[in-house]
N, C-alpha and C positions, 0 to 999 in steps of 0.2 A: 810320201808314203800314205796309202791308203787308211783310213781309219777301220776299224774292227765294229765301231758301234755302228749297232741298226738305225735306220734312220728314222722318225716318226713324222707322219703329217697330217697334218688335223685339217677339216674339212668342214663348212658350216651344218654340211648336213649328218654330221655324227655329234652326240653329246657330247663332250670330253670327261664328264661325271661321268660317263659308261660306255667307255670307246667301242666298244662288242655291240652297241646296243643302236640300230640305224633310226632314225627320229621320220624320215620317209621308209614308205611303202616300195623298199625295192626287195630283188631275191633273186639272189643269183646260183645254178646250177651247173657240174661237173658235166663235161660230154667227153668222152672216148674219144678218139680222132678217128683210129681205125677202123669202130666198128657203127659211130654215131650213137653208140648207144648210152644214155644217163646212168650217174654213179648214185644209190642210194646205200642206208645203212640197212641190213638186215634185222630186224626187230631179235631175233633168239639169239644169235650168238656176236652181234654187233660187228662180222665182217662187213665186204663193202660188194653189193653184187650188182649186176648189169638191168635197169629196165626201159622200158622201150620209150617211153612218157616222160615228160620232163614233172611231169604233176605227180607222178610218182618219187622223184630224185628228191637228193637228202638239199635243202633250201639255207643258203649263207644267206644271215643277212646283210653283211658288208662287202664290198667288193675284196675289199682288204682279205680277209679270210680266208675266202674265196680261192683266192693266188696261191695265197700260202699254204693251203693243202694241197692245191694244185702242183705249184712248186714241189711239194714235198714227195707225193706220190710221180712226179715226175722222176723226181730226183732216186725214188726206191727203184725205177725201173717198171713200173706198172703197166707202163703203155705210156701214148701220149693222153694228156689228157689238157683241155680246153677248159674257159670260165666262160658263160652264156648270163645273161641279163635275162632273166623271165619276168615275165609281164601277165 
């Protein structure tokens, strides 16, 4: 029987003092599949809307996170949506 707990994995390049918080310079961005285009937050009423630039899209700083809204917005039916490494 499968277990129900989430699983956690710790990685040298995340603090464990502040798992949220990446210790390297990465940033990872949302992409559409269908349309190509980046998921940013809208500043006025904090929906989630489509821009053309990844320099524009809303920036995880953990891959971890990343997924998991990923995941999650998959999982509402949103579209597909991908995790991208920006550099």
């Amino acid at each position: 029987m499968a277990s129900s707990t989430p699983m956690h994995f710790w990685s040298p390049e995340i603090d464990p003092a502040h798992p949220m918080d990446c210790t390297q310079a990465e940033r990872y961005v949302l992409r559409r599949l269908s349309s190509g285009s980046f998921i940013a937050i809208d500043g006025k009423d904090q929906s989630l809307v489509d821009v053309q630039s990844a320099d524009e899209a809303y920036g995880f700083h953990t891959h971890e996170a990343a997924l998991r809204v990923a995941g999650e917005l998959n999982r509402l039916g949103s579209g597909a949506v991908d995790v991208v490494k920006f550099e």
